[in-house]
DRENDO-1510 file (C-alpha; in Angstrom, 1 decimal, always signed):
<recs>
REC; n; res; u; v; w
REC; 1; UNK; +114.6; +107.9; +95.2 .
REC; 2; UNK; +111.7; +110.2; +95.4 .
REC; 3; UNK; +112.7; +113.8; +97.3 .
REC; 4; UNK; +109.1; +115.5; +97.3 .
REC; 5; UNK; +106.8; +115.0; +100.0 .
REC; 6; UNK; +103.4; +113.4; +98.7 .
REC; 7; UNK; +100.1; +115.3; +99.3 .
REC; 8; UNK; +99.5; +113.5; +102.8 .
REC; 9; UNK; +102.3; +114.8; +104.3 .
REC; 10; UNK; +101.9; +117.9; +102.8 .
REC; 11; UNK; +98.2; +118.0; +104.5 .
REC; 12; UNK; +99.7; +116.6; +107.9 .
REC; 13; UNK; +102.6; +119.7; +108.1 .
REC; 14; UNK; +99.0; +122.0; +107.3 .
REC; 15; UNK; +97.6; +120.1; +110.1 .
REC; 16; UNK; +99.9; +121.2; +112.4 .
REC; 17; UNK; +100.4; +124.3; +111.2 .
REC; 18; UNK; +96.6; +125.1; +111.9 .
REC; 19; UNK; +97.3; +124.2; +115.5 .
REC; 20; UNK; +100.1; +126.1; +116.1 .
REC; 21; UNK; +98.3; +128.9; +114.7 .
REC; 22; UNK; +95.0; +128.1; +116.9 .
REC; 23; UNK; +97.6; +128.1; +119.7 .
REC; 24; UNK; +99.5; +130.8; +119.1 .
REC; 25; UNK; +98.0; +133.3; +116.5 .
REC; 26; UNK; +101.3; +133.6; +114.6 .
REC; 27; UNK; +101.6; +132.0; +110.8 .
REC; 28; UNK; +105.6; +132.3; +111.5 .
REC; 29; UNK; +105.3; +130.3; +114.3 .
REC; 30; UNK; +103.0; +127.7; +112.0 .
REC; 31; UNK; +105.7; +127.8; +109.0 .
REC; 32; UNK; +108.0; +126.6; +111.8 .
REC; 33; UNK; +105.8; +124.3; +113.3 .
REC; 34; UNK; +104.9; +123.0; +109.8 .
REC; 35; UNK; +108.6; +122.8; +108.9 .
REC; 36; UNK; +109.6; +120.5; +112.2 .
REC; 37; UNK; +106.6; +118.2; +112.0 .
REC; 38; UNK; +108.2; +117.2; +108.5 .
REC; 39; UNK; +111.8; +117.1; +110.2 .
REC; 40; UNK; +110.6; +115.1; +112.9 .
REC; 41; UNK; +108.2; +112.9; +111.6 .
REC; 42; UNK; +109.3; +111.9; +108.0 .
REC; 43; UNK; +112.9; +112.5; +109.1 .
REC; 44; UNK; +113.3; +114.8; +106.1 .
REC; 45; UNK; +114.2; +119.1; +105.7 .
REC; 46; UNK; +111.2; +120.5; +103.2 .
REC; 47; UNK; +111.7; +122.8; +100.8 .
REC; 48; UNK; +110.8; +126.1; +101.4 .
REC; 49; UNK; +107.9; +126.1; +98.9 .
REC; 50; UNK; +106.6; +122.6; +100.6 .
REC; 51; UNK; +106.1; +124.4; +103.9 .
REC; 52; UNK; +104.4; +127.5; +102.5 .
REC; 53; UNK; +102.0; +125.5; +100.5 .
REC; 54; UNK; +101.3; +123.4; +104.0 .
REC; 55; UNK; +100.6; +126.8; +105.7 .
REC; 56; UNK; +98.6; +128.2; +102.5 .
REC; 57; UNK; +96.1; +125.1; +103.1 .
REC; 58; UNK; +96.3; +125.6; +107.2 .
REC; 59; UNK; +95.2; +129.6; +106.2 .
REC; 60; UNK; +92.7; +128.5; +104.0 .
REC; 61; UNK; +91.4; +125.6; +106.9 .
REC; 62; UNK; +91.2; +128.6; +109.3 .
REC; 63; UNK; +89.3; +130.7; +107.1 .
REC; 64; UNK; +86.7; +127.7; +106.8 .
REC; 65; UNK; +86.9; +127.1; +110.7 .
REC; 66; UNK; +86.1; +130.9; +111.7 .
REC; 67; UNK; +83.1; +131.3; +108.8 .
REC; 68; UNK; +82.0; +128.2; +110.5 .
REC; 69; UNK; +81.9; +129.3; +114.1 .
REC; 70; UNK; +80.6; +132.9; +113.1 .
REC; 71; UNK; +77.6; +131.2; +111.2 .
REC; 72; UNK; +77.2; +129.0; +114.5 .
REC; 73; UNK; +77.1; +132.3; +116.7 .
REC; 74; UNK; +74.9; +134.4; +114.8 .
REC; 75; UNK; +72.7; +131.6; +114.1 .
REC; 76; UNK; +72.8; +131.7; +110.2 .
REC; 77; UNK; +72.1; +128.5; +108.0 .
REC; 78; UNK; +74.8; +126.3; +106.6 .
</recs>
C-alpha cells in the first residue's frame, strides 16, 4: 500500500491553500486549509513536508496571480 499522496493531490491541497490565502491573507490558515482538504477528501493525515510543499506551489500560484493583475493594471504587455 502506497502512503504518499501523488502529485494531483498534492496540487489540489495547493489549490485550496491558494483560496484560503485569497480569503484570508494568512499562509497558517492555508497550511491548515491545505492539511484538512487532504483529511477530508482523500481520507488521509499528510505529512508535514506534503502540506508545506502544497503551500510552497499555492505561494508560488500567488506570486504568478498578483504579477498578473499588476501587469493588467498598469497596462504592461504579457
Amino acid at each position: 500500500m502506497n502512503n504518499y499522496l501523488t502529485d494531483a493531490q498534492i496540487n489540489e491541497m495547493a489549490d485550496a491553500a491558494f483560496t484560503a490565502y485569497e480569503m484570508s491573507c494568512s499562509w497558517g490558515r492555508a497550511f491548515e486549509d491545505a492539511r484538512d482538504h487532504a483529511v477530508n477528501e482523500f481520507g488521509v493525515i499528510p505529512r508535514k513536508s506534503a502540506v508545506l510543499l502544497a503551500v510552497k506551489l499555492a505561494k508560488v500560484q500567488w506570486a504568478h496571480e498578483t504579477k498578473r493583475v499588476r501587469r493588467i493594471v498598469t497596462g504592461e504587455p504579457a
